[in-house]
C-alpha positions in Angstrom: 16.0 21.9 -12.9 16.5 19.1 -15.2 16.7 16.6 -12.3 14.0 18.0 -10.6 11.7 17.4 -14.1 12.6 13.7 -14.2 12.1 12.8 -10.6 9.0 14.6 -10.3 7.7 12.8 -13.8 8.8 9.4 -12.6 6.8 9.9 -9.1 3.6 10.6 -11.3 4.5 7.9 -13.5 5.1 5.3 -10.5 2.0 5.8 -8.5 0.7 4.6 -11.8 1.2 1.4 -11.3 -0.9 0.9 -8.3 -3.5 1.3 -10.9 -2.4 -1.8 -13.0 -4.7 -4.3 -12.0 -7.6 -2.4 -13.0 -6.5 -0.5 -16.4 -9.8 -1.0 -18.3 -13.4 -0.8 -17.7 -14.2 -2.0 -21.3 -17.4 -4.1 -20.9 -15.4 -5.7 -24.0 -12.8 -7.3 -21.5 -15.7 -9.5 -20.9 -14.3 -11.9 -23.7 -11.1 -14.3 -23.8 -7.8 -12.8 -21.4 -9.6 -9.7 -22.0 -9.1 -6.1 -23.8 -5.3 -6.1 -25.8 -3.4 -3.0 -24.0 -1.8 -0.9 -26.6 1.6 0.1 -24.6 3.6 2.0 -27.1 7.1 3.8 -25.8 8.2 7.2 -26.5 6.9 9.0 -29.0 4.5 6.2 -30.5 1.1 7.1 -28.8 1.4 10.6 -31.1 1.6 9.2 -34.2 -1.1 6.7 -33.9 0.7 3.7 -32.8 2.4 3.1 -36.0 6.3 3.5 -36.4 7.5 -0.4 -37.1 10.5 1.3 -39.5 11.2 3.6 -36.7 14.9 2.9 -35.2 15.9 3.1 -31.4 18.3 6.1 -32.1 16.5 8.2 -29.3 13.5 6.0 -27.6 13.0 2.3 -27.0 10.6 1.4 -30.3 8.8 -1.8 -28.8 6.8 -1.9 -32.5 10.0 -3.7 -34.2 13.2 -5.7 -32.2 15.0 -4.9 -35.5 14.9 -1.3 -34.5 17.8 -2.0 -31.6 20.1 -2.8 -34.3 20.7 1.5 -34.1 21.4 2.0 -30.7 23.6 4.3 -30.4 26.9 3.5 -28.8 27.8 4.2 -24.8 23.9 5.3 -25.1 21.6 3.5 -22.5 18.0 4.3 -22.5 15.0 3.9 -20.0 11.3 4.4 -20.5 8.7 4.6 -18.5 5.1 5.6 -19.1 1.4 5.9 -17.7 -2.1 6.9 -19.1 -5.2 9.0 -17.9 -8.3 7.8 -20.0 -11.7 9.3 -19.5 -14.4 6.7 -21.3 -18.3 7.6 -21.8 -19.9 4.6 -22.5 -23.5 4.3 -24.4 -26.2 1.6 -25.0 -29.4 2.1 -27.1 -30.4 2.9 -23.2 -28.0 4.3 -20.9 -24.8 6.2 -20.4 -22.2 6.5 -18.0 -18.3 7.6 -17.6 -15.9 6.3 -16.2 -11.9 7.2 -15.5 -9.3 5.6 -15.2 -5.3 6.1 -14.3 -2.9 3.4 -15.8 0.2 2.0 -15.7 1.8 1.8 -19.4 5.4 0.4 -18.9 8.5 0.4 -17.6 11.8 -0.6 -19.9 15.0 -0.6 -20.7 17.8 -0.9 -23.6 21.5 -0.6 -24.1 23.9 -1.1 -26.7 26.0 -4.9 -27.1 28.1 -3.8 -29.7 28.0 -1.3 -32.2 25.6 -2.8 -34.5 23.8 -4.7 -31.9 21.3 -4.0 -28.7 19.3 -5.4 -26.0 16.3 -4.9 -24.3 13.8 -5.9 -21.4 10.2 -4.8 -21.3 7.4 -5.0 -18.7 4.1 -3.8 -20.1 0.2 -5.3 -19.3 -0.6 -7.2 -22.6 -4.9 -7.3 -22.0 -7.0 -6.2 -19.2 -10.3 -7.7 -18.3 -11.3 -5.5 -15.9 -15.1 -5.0 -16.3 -18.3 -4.5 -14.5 -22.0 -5.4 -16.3 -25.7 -5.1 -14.6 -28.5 -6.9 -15.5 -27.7 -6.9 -19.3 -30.7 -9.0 -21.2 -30.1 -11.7 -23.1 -31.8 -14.1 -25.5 -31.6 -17.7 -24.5 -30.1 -19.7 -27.8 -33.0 -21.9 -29.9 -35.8 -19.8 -27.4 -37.9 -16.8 -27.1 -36.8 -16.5 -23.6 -34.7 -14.2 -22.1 -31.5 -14.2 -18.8 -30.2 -11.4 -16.6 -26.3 -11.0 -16.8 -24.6 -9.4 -14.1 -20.5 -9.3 -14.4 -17.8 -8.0 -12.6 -14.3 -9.1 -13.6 -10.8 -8.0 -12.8 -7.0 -9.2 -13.4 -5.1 -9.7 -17.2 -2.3 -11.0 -18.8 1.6 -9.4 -18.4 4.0 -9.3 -20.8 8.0 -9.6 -20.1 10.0 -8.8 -22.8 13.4 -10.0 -24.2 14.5 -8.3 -27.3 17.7 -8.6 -29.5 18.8 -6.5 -32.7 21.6 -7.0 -35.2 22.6 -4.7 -37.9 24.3 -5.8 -40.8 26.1 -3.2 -42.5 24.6 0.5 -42.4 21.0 -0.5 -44.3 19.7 -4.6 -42.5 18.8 -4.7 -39.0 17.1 -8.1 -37.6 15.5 -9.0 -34.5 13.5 -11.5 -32.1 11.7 -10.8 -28.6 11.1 -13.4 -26.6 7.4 -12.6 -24.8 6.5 -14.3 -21.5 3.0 -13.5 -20.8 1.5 -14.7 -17.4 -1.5 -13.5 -15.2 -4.5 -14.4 -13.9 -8.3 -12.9 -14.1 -11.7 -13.1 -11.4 -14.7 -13.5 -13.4 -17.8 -13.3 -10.9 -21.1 -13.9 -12.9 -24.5 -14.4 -12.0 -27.6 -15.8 -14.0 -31.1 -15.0 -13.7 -33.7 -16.8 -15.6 -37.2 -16.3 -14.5 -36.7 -16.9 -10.6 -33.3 -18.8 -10.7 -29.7 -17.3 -9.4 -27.0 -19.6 -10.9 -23.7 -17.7 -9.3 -20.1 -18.6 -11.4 -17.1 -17.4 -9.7 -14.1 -18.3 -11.5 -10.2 -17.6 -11.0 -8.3 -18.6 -14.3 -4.8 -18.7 -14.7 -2.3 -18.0 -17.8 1.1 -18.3 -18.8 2.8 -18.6 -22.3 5.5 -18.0 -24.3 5.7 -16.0 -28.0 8.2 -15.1 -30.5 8.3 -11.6 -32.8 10.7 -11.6 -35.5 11.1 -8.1 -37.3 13.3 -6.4 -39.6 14.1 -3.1 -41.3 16.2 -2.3 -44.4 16.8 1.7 -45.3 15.9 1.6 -49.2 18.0 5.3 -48.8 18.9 7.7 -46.6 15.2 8.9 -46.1 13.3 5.8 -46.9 12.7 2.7 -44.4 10.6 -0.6 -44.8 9.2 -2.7 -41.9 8.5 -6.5 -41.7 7.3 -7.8 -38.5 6.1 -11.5 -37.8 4.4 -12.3 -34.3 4.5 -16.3 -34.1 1.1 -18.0 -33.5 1.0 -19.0 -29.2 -0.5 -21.0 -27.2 -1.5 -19.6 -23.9 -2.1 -22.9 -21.1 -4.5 -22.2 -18.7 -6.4 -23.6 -15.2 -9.1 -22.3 -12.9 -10.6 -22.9 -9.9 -14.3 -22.2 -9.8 -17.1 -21.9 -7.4 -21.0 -22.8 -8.4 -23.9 -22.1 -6.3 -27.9 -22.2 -8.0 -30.8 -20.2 -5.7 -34.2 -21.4 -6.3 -37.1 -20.7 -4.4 -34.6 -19.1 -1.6 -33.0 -22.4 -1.3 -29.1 -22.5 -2.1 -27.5 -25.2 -3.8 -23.8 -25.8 -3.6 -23.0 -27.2 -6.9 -19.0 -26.8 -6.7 -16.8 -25.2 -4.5 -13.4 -24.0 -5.2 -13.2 -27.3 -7.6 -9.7 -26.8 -9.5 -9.6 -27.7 -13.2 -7.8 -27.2 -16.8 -9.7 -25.2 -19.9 -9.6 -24.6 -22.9 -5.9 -23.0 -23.7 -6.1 -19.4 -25.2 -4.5 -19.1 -28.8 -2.4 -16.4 -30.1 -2.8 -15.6 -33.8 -0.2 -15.1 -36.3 0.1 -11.5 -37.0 1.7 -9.9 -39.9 2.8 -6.4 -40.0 4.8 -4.1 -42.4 6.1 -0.7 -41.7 7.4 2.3 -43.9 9.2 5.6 -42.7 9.8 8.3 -45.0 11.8 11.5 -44.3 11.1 14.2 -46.1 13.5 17.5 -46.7 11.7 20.2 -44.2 12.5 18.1 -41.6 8.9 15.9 -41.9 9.0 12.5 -41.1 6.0 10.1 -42.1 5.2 6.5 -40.5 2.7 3.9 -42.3 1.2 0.4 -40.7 -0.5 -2.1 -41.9 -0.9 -5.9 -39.9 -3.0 -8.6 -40.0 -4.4 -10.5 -37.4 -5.3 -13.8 -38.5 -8.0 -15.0 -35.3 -9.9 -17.2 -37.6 -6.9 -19.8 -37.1 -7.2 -19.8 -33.4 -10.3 -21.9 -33.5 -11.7 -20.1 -30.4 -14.9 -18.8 -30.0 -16.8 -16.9 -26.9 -20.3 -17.6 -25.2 -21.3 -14.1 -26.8 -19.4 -13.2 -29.5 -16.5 -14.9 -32.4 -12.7 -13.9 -32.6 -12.7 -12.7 -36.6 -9.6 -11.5 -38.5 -8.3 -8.3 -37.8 -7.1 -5.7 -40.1 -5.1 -2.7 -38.3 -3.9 1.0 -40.3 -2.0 2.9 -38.6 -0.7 6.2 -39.8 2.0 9.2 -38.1 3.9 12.5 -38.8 6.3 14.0 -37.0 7.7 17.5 -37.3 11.3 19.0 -36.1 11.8 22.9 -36.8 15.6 22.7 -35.7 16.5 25.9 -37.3 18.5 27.2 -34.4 19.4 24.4 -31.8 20.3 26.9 -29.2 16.6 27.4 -29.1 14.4 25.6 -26.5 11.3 25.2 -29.1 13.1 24.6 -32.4 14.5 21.4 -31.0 11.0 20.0 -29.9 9.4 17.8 -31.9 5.4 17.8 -33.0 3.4 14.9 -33.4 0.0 13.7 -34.7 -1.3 10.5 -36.3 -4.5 7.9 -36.5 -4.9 4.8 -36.6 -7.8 2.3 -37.2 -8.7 -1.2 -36.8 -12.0 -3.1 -37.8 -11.7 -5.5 -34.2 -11.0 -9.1 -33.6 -14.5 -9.5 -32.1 -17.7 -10.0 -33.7 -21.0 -10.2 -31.2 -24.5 -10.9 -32.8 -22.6 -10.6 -36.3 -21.2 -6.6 -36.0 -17.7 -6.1 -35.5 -16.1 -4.4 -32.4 -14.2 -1.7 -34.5 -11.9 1.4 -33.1 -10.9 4.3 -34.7 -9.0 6.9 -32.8 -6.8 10.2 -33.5 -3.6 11.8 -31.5 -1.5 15.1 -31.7 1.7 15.1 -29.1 4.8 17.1 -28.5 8.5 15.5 -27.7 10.0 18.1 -24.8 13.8 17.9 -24.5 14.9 18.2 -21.3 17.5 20.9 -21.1 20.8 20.0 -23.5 20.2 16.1 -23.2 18.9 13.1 -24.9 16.0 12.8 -22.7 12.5 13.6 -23.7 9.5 14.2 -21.6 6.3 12.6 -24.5 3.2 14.2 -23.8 -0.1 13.1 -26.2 -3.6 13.2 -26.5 -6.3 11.2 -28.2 -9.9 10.9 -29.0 -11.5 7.5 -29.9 -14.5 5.4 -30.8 -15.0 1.9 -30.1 -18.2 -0.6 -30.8 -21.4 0.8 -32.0 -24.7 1.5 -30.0 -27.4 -1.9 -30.9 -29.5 -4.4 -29.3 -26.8 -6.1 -27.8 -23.3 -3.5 -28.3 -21.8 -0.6 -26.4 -20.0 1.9 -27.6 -16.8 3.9 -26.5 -15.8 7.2 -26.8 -12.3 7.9 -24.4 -10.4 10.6 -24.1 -6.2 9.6 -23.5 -3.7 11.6 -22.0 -0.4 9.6 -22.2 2.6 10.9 -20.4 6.3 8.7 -21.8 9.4 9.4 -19.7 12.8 8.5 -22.0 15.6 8.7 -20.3 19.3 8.7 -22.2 22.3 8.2 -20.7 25.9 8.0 -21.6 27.6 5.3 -20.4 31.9 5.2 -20.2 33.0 8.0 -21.9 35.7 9.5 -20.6 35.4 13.5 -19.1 37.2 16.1 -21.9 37.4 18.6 -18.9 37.2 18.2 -15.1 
């Protein structure tokens, strides 16, 4: 039964990822590499994302590299995940919904030594998959007014190396090594008055950033967090297509001209995490990072990249009064989390705000765990010129533990 469970979960999992280059709708992936995918392993999508003190004794945290430092020995763990979203999107002067079925991750980690562990991560990092008609515009220093119409696709990667070292029973540190690479289609078109200016763009991206982390048990029950994501720079080229029709007359302007831009900057982000245990068997995460965009120097044709400021807050519940028991051994989840955005158009900020509940289901006497969550969430506000999101989430985490050379007691 229990093999039957995994393969069948993996199957849904895998016909995920033909979904992969199209995992968000957002008309917010409009701006820079597009949308940041929040891919969280395990157990993390129930208690709102947050869990940077969190250890890798039974799922791959990808919040922290410190947290490999508690691999268990002989243990060696794989995680795999996808995501049903259902998004109802509202101006001051439409609606419409939209689904979508996405690919999360796929990863894996193992024990070096005994106070040591390594792992490698595939996961998208943004998405920029969007689709905009006829969205009016004012033209800058004018009363006049354009036509947008936008349909873009693609988004960044992100491959993962990750390293932790414990020191002692209490100091764990780490570093990932992130490669991110990809490429988006931005198609575009212009109408002002009786003009047609068509962009069609193909940019390309690839980078490389390093996450430093840490975590140091104050006690027993009590964990704290750092975590330190090194400012990037992303390089990047396109090759672009320009064609203006006036009067039903078509200009070529370019054609598939190739060219460098303007390199995309990663911020330096600061994070801290705490995990407390408590005696009935409650455990409590707590988040807090900073996102410093200001630094980048970047800005967007609609919008500013502002500093972000991100809460994210969890609890977990284990009943484990009789182990023997199917239901006593699985573990309850819910959390929130809240962010104020790292976009600002027409001077409003591009905030989210969402809530989970989730359940951790053994399967049969293993360490394997079958995470199922749900969450509801807001993003943007309805204005002149903003839309806002309200999704529905249904994420489905697959960790897999297995114990690796240890010799049979009985035959």
């Amino acid at each position: 039964m229990k093999n039957k469970i995994v393969y069948l979960t993996c199957f849904i999992l895998l016909s995920l990822t033909s979904f992969s280059q199209s995992i968000s709708s957002s008309p917010y992936s409009l701006y820079g590499v597009g949308s940041v995918y929040d891919s969280d392993f395990g157990i993390l999508p129930s208690i709102g994302s947050s869990g940077m003190a969190l250890p890798s004794a039974s799922f791959i945290n990808n919040l922290n590299p410190a947290s490999l430092g508690f691999i268990p020995l002989n243990h060696f763990m794989f995680d795999i995940g996808g995501k049903a979203i259902a998004t109802t999107y509202q101006s001051s002067s439409r609606t419409e919904k939209r689904n979508n079925f996405q690919f999360s991750h796929m990863a894996f980690a193992f024990p070096v030594t005994k106070n040591s562990g390594f792992s490698l991560a595939l996961r998208p990092y943004s998405s920029s998959a969007f689709k905009i008609s006829n969205l009016k515009l004012p033209i800058e220093n004018s009363q006049e007014y354009y036509y947008l119409t936008a349909v873009g696709s693609g988004g960044l990667n992100n491959f993962d190396f990750s390293y932790g070292y414990r020191f002692g029973k209490k100091l764990s540190l780490g570093f990932t090594g992130s490669l991110l690479f990809g490429n988006t289609i931005d198609e575009r078109s212009f109408l002002i008055q009786s003009t047609v200016t068509t962009v069609n763009k193909k940019s390309d991206y690839n980078g490389l950033r390093a996450i430093l982390g840490a975590q140091y048990k104050i006690d027993s029950t009590f964990t704290i967090a750092p975590v330190v994501k090194l400012p990037a720079q992303i390089k990047a080229s396109k090759v672009q297509s320009v064609q203006v029709i006036a009067d039903e007359v078509v200009t070529q302007i370019e054609s598939d001209v190739a060219s460098n831009i303007d390199d995309f900057y990663m911020p330096l982000e600061i994070g801290v995490g705490f995990s407390k245990r408590f005696k009935n068997n409650l455990n409590m995460t707590l988040d807090y990072e900073k996102s410093f965009w200001n630094n980048t120097n970047q800005s967007e044709l609609y919008g500013n990249f502002v500093n972000q400021d991100r809460f994210a807050l969890g609890f977990t519940y284990n009943a484990k009064k009789d182990i023997r028991k199917y239901w006593d051994r699985v573990q309850y989840a819910m959390g929130a989390n809240f962010d104020n955005g790292y976009l600002e158009v027409d001077g409003k900020r591009v905030n989210n705000a969402a809530i989970s509940f989730g359940l951790s289901l053994p399967i049969e006497n293993t360490l394997t765990t079958l995470n199922i969550s749900y969450s509801y969430g807001q993003k943007g506000r309805i204005t002149d010129n903003l839309i806002k999101e309200n999704y529905h989430k249904l994420s489905l985490n697959l960790s897999l533990d297995g114990i690796w050379f240890v010799k049979r007691k009985f035959e």
